[in-house]
Structures are given as C-alpha cells and as structure tokens.
ROSE-4610 file (N, C-alpha, C; in Angstrom, 1 decimal, always signed):
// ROSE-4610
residu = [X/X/X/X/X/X/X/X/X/X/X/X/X/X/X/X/X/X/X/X/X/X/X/X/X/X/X/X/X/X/X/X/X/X/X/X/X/X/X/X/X/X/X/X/X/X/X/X/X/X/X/X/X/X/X/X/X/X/X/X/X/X/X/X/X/X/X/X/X/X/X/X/X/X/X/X/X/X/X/X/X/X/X/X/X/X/X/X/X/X/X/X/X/X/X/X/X/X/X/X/X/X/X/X/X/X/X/X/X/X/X/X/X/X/X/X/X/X/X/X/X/X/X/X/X/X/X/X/X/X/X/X/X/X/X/X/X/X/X/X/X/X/X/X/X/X/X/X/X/X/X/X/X/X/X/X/X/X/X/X/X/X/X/X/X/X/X/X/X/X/X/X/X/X/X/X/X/X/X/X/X/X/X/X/X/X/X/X/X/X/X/X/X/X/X/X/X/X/X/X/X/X/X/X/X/X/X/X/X/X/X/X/X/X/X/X/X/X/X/X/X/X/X/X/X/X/X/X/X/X/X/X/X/X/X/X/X/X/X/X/X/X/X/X/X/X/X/X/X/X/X/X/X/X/X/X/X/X/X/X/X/X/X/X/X/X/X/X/X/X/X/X/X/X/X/X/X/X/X/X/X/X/X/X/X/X/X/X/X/X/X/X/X/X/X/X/X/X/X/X/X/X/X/X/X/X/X/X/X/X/X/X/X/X/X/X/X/X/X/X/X/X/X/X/X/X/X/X/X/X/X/X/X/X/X/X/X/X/X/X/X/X/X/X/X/X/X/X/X/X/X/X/X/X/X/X/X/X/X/X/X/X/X/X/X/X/X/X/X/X/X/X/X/X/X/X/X/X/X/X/X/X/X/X/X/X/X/X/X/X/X/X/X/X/X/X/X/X/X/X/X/X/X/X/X/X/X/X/X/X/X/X/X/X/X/X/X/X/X/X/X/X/X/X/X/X/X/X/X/X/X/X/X/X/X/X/X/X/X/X/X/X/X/X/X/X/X/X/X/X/X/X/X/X/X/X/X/X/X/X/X/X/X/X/X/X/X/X/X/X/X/X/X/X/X/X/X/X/X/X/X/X/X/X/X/X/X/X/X/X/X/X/X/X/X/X/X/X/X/X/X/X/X/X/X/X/X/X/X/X/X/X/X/X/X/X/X/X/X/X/X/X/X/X/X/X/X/X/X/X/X/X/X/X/X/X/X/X/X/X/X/X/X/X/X/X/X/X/X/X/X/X/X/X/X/X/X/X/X/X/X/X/X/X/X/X/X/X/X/X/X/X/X/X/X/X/X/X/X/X/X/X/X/X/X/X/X/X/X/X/X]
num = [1/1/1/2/2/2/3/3/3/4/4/4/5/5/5/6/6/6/7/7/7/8/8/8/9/9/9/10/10/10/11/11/11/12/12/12/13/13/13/14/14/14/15/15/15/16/16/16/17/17/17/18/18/18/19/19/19/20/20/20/21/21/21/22/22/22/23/23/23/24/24/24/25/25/25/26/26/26/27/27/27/28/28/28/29/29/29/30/30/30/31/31/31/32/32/32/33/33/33/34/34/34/35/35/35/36/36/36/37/37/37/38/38/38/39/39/39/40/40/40/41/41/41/42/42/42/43/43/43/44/44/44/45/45/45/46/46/46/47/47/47/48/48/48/49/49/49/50/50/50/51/51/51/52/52/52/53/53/53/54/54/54/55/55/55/56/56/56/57/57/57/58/58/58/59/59/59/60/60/60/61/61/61/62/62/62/63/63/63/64/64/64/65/65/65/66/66/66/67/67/67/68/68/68/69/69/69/70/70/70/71/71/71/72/72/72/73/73/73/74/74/74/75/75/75/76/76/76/77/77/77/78/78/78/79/79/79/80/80/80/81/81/81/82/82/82/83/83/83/84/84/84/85/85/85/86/86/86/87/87/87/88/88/88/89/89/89/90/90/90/91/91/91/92/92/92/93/93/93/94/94/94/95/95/95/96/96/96/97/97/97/98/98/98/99/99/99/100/100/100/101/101/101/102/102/102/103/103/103/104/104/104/105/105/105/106/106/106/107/107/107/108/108/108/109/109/109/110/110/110/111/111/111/112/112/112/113/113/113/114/114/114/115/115/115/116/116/116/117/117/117/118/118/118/119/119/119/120/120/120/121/121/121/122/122/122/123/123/123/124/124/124/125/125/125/126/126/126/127/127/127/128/128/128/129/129/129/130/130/130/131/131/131/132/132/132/133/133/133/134/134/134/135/135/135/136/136/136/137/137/137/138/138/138/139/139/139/140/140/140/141/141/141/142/142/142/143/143/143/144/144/144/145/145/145/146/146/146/147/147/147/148/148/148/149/149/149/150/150/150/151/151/151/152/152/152/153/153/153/154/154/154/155/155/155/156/156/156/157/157/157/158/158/158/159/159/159/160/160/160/161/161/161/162/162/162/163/163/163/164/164/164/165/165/165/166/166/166/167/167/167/168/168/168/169/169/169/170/170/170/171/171/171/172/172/172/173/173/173/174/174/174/175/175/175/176/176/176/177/177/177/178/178/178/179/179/179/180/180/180/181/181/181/182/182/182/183/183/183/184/184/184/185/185/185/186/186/186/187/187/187/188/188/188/189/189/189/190/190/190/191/191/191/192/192/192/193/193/193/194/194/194/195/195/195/196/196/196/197/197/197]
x = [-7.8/-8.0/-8.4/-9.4/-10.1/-9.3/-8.8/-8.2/-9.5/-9.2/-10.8/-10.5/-11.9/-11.9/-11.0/-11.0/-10.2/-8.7/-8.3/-6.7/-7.1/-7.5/-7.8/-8.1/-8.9/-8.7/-7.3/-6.9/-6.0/-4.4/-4.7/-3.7/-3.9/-5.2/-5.0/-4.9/-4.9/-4.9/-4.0/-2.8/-1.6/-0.7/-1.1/-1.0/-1.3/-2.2/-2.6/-1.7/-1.1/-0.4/+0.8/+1.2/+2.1/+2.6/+2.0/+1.8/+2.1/+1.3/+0.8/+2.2/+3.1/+4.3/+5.4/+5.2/+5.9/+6.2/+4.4/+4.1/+4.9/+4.9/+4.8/+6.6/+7.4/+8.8/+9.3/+8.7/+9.0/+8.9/+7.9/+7.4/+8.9/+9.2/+10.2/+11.6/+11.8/+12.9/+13.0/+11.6/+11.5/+12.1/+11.9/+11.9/+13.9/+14.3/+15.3/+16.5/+15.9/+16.7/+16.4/+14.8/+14.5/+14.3/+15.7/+15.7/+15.4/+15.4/+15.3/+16.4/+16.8/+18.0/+18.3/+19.9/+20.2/+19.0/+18.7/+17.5/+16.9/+16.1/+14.9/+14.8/+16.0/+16.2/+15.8/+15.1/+14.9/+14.5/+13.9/+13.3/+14.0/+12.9/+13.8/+14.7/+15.3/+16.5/+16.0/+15.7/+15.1/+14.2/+13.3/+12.0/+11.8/+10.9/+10.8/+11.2/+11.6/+11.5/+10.4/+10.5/+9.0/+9.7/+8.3/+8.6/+8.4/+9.0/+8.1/+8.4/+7.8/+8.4/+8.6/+10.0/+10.4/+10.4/+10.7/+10.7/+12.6/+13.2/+14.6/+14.6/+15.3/+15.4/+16.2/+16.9/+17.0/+15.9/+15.4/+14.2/+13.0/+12.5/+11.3/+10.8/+11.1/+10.8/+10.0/+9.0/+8.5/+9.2/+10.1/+10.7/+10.2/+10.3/+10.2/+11.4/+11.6/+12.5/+11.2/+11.5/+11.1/+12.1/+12.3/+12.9/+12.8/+13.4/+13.4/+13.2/+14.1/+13.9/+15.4/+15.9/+17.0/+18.6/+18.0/+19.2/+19.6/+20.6/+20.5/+20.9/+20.4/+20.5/+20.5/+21.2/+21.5/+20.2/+19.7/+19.3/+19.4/+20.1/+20.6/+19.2/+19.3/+18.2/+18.8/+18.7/+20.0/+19.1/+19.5/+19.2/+20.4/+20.1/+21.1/+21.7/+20.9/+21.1/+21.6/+21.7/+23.0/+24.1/+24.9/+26.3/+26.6/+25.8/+26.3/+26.0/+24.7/+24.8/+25.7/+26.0/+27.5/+28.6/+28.8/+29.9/+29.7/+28.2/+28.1/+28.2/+27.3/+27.4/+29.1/+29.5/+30.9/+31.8/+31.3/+31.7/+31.2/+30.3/+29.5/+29.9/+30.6/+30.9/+32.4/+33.0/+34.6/+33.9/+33.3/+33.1/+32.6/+32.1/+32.0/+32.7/+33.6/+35.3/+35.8/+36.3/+36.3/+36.1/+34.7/+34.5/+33.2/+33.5/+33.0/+31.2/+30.7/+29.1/+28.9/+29.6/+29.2/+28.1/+26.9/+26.5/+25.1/+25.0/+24.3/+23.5/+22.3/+21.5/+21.5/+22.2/+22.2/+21.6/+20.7/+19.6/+20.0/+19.7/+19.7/+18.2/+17.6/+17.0/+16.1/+16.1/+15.9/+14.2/+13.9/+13.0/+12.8/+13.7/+14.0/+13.9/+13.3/+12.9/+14.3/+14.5/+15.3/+16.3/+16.1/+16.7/+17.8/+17.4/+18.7/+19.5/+19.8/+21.1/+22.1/+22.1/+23.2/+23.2/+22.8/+23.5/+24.9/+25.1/+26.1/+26.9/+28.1/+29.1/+29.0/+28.8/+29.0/+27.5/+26.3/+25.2/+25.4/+25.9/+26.3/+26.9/+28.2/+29.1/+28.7/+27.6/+27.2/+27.1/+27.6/+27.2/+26.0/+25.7/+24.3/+23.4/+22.4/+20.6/+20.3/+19.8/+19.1/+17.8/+16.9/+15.6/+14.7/+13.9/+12.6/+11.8/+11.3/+10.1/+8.9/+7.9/+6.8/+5.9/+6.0/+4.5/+5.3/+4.7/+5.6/+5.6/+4.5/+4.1/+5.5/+6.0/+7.0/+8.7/+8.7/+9.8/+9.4/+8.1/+7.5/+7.8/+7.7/+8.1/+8.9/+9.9/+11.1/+11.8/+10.8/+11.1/+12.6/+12.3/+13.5/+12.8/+12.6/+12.8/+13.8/+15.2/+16.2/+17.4/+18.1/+19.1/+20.7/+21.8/+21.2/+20.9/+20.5/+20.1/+20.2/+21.3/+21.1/+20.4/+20.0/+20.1/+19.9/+20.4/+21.2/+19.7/+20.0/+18.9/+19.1/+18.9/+19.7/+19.1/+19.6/+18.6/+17.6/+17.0/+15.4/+14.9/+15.3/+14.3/+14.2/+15.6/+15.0/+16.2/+15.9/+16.7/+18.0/+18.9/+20.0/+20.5/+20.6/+21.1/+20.8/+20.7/+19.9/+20.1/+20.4/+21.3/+21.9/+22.2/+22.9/+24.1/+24.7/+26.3/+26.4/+28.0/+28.0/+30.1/+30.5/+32.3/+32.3/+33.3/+33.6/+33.3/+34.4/+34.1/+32.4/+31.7/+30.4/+29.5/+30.1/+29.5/+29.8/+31.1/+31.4/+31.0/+31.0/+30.1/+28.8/+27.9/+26.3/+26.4/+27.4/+27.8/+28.1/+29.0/+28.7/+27.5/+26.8/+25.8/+24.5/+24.3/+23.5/+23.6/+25.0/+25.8/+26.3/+24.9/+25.2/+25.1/+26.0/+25.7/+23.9/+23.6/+22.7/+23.0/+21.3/+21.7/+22.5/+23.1/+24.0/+22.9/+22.3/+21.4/+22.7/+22.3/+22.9/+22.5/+23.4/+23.0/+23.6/+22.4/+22.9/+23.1/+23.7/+23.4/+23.2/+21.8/+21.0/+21.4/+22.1/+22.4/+21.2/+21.1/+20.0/+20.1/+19.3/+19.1/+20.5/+20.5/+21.9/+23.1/+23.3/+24.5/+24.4/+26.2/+26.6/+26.7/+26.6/+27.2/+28.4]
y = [+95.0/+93.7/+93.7/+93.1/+92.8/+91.4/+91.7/+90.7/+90.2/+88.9/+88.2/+88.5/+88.0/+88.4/+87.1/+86.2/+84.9/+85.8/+86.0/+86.5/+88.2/+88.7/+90.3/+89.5/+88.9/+87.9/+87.2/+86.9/+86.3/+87.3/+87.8/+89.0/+89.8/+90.0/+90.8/+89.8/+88.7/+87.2/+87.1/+87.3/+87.3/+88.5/+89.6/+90.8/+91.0/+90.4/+90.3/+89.4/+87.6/+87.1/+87.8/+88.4/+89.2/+89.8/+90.9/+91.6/+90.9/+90.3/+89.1/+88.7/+88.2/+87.4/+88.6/+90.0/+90.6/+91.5/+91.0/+91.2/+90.4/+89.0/+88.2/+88.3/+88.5/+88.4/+89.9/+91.1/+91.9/+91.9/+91.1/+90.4/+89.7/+88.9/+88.0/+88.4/+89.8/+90.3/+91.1/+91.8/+92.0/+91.9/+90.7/+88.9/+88.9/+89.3/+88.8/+90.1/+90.9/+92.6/+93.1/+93.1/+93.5/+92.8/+91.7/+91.0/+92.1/+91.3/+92.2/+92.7/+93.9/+94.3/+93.6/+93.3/+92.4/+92.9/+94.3/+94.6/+94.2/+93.8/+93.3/+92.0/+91.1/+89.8/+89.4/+88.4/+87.7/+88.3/+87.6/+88.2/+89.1/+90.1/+91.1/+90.4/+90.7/+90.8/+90.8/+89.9/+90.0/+89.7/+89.2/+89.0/+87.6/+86.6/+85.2/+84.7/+83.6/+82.9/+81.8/+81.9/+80.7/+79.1/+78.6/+76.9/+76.9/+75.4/+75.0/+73.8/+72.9/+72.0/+71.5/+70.4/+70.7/+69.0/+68.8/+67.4/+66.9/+66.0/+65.8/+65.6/+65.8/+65.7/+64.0/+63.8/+61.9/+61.3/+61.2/+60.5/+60.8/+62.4/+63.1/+62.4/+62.3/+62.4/+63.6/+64.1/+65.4/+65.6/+66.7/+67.0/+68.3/+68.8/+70.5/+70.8/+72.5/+73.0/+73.8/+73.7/+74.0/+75.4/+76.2/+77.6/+77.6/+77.6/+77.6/+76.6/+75.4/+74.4/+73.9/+75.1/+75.1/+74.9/+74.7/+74.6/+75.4/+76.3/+77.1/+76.8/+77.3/+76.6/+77.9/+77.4/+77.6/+77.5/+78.7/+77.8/+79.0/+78.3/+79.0/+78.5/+79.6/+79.2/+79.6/+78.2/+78.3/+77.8/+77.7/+76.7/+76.6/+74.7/+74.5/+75.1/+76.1/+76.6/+77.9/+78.1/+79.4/+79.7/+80.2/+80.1/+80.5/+82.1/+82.1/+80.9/+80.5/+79.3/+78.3/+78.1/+77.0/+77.5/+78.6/+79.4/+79.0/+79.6/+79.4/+77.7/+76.6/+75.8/+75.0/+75.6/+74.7/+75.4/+77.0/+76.9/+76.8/+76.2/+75.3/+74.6/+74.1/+72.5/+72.7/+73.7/+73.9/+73.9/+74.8/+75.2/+74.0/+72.9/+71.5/+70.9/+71.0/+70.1/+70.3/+71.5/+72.5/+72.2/+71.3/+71.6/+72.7/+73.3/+74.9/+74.8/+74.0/+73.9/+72.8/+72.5/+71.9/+72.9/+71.6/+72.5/+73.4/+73.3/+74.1/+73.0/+73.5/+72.7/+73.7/+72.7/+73.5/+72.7/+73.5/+73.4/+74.3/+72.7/+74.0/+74.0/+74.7/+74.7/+75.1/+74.1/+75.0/+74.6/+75.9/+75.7/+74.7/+74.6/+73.3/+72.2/+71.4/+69.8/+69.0/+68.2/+67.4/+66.8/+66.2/+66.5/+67.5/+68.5/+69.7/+69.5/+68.7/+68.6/+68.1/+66.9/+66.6/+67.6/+68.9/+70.0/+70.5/+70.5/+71.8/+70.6/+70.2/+69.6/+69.8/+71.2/+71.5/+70.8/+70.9/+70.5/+68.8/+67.7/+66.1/+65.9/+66.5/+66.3/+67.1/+67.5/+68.0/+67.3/+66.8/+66.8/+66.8/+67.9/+68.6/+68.6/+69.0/+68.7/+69.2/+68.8/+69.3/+69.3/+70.0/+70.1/+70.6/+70.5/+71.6/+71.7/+73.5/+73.8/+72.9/+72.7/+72.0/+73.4/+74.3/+75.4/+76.7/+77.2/+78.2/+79.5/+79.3/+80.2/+80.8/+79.2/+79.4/+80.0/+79.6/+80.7/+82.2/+82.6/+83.7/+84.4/+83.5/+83.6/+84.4/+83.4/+84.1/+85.1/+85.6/+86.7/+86.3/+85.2/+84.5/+84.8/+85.6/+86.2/+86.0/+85.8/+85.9/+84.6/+84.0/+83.1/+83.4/+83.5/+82.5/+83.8/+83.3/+84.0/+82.9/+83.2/+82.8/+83.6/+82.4/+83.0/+82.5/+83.3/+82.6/+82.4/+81.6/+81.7/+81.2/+82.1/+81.4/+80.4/+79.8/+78.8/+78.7/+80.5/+80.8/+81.0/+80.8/+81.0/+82.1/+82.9/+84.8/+84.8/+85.4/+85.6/+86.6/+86.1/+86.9/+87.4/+87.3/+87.8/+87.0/+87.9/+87.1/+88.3/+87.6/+88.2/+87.5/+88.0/+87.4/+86.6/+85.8/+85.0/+84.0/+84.2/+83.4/+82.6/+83.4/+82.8/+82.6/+82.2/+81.4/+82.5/+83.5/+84.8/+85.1/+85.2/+85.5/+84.3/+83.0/+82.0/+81.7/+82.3/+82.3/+83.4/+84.4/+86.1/+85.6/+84.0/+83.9/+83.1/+82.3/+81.0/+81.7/+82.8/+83.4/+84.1/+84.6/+85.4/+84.4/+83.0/+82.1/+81.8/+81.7/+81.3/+82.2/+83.5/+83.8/+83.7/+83.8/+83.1/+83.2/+82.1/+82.2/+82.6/+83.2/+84.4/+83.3/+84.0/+83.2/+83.0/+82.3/+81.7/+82.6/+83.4/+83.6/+82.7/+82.2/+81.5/+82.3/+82.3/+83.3/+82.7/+82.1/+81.2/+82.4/+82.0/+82.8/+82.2/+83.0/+82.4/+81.5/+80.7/+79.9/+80.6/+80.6/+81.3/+80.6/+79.5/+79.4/+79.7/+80.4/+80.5/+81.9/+82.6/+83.7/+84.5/+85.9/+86.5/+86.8]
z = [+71.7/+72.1/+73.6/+74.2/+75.3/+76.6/+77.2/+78.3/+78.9/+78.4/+79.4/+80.8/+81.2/+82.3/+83.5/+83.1/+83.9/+84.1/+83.5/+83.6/+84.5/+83.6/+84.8/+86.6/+86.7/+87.8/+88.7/+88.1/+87.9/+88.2/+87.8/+88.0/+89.2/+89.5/+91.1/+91.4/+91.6/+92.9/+93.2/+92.1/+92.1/+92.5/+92.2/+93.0/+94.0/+94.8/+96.1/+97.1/+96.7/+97.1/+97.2/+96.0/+96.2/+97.3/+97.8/+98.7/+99.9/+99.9/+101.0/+101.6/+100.7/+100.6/+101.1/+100.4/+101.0/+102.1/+102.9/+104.4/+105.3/+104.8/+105.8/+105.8/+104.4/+104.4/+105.4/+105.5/+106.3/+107.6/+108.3/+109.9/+110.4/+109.0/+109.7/+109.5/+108.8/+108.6/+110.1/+110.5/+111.6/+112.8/+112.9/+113.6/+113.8/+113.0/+113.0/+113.1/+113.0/+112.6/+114.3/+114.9/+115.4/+116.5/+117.0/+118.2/+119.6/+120.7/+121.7/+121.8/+122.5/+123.2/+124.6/+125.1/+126.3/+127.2/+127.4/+128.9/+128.3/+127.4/+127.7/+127.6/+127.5/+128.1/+129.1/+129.6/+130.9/+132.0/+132.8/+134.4/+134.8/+135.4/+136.2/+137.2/+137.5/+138.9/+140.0/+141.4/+142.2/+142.4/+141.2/+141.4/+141.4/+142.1/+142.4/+140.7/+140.4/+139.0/+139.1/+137.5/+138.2/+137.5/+137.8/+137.4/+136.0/+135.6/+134.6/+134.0/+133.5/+132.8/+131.9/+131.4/+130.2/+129.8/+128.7/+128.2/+128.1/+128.8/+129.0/+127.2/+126.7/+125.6/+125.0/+125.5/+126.0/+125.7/+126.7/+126.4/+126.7/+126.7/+126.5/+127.5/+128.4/+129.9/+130.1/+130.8/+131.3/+132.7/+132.9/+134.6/+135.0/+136.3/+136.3/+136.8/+136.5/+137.5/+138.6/+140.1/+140.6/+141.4/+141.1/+141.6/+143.4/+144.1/+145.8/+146.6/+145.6/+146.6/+147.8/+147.6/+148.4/+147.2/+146.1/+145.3/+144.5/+144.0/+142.9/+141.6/+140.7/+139.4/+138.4/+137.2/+136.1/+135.0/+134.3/+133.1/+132.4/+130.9/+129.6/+128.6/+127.9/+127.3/+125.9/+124.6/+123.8/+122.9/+121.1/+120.6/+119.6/+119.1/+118.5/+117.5/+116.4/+115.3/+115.5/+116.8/+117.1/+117.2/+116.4/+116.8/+118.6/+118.7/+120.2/+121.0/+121.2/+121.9/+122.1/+121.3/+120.5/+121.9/+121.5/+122.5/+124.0/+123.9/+126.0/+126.2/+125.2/+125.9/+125.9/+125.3/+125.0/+126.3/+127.2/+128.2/+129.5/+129.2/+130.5/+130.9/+129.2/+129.3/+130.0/+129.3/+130.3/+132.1/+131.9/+133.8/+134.5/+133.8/+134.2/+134.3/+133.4/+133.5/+134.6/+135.1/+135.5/+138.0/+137.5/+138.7/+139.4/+138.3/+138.8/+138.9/+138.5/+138.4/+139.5/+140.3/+141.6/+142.7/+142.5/+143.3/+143.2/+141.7/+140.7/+139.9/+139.7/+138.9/+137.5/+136.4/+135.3/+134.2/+133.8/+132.9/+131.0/+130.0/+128.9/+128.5/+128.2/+127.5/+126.4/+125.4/+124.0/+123.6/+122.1/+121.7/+120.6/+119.9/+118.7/+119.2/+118.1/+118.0/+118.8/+119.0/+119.9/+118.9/+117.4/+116.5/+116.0/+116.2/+116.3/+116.5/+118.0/+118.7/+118.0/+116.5/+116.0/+115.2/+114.8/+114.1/+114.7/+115.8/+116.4/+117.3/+117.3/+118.0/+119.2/+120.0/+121.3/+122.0/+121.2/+121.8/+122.0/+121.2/+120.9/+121.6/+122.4/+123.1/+124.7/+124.8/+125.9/+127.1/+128.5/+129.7/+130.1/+129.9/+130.9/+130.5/+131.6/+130.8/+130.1/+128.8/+127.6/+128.1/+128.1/+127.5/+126.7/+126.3/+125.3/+126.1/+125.8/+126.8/+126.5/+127.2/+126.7/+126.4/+127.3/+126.7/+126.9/+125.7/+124.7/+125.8/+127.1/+128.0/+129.3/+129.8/+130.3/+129.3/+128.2/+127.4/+128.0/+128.0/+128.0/+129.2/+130.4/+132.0/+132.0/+131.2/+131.4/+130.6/+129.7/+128.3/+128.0/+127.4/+126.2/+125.4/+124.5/+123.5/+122.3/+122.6/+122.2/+122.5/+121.8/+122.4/+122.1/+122.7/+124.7/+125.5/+126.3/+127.3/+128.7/+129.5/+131.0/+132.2/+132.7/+134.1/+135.3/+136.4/+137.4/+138.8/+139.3/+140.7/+141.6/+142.6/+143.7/+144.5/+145.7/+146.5/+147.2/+147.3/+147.2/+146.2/+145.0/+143.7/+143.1/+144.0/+143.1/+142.3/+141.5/+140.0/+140.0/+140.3/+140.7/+139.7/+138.7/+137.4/+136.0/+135.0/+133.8/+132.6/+131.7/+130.2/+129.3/+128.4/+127.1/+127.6/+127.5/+127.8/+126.6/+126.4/+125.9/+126.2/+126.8/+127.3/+128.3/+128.7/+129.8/+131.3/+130.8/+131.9/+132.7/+131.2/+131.4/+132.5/+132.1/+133.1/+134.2/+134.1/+136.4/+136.7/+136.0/+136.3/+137.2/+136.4/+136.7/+137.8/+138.0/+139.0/+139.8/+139.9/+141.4/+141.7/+140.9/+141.2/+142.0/+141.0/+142.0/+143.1/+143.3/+144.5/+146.0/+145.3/+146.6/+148.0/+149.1/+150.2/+150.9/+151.7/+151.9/+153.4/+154.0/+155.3/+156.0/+157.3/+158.3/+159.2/+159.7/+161.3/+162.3/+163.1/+164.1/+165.6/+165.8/+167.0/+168.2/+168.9/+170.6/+171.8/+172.5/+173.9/+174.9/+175.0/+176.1/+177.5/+178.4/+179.5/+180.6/+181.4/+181.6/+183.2/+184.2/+185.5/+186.3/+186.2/+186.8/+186.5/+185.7/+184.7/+184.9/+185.0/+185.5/+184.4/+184.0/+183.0/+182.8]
C-alpha cells in the first residue's frame, strides 16, 4: 500500500515543527538553567553608572535617574514574579521603616508589565519607586541580566557596589557602600601680609 503524498508531506512538516519546538524549549531551558553568575551581574565597580529612563509605574509618567547629581541612590532591579525579589523588596521596605534610606534615592525597577505588581504582596504594599525600563538597552547598561540585582551609587555617579541581594543585612551592606563619604574640602587660612605666623 502507497502513502499519498499529502500525508508523506505532512509528516515531515510535522517533524520539522517538531524539532523546531524542541529548539526553542532548550533556548529557554537555557534561559533559565543558565542564568548569569553573581559576577557577571551588573556594572563594574567604579565605573561611572549611566542614565536612563523609566516609566513611574503609578502613572506611567516617563522620569530619569540621572547618576551624579550630587545624590546617591539605590536601584534594585526586581520583578514581581520572583520570589527573591519579594525578599529584597520587603527589606527595603524594613530599611525604610527603619529610617535607614534617608538620604538615598531608591529606585525599583522592573521589566514586567505594571500589572504584575498585584501578583506579590511585598510589591502592593511598597513605599518606594516602582518603575519599568522604557528601553531594553538601559537593563543592558546595567547587565541585569538576572533579578534582583542591586546597586549602589554614590553622589558622583560611580557604582560603588552592585550584586545579587536580597535580606536585610545585604541592603545596609549597599546603603553604606553609596553612602560613602564624599572628599573633605580642606580649608587652609592663608595668613594675609599683616598677619603674624
């Protein structure tokens, strides 16, 4: 007996999807197996951070963070469908209670729809700035790759420290690292010609 040819057809098409299906399920097993490791988290250390801007998730406002404008700031980079995230931001939210983020511009920001937020209790009950990146480029800036990821910058804009967090410990670890002192002005009184040494 002869298999028409519509089905012989038909059968590699489907053998081909096949495949197809079990490319694209290995990419994303990939994807998921094959997160980054903490070093290859986020900006180097030291090196300027950059801008960028995000949409307030509120009311999809467009704001920037601008890195060296004299303020240091926080930004965790989280989303709602993560448990760790859940973790850091619920101790953000203590170190806000707290006090402890005086001072500090703290930024979250995720890549999920603004919707998300009523998935996870800790994100609904949040304080602090939500936002979504607007262009997928600045995630990139900052090689968030992976969530959460914070990181800390101080009041020139250079990246004082940046990594995985997610407890309480781990977030004054970054609050002091932003926070570090800026140089002292030494002031000298130069004696004036009539003035004795």
């Amino acid at each position: 007996m002869r298999i028409p040819v519509y089905l012989a057809v038909a059968q590699w098409v489907l053998l081909l999807a096949l495949g197809l299906l079990v490319v694209v399920m290995y990419r994303q097993l990939g994807r998921v197996l094959g997160r980054a490791t903490p070093a290859d988290l986020g900006p180097a250390v030291g090196t300027a951070a950059a801008g960028f801007a995000y949409a307030r998730a509120g009311d999809k406002s467009v704001h920037h963070l601008t890195p060296g404008n004299g303020q240091a700031a926080l930004v965790a980079f989280v989303d709602p469908t993560c448990p760790s995230c859940e973790q850091l931001v619920t101790a953000l939210g203590t170190a806000d209670q707290a006090g402890e983020l005086a001072g500090l511009r703290v930024l979250l920001l995720m890549s999920d729809p603004p919707r998300y937020l009523q998935i996870s209790q800790a994100f609904r009950t949040c304080r602090l700035e939500i936002g979504q990146a607007v262009a997928r480029s600045d995630l990139d800036a900052y090689n968030a790759s992976a969530t959460p990821l914070l990181v800390a910058i101080d009041h020139a804009g250079v990246v004082r420290a940046a990594g995985p967090a997610a407890q309480l410990a781990d977030v004054r670890a970054y609050i002091q690292a932003s926070l570090v002192p800026r140089p002292d002005v030494t002031l000298s009184v130069v004696p004036g010609p009539d003035r004795k040494r």
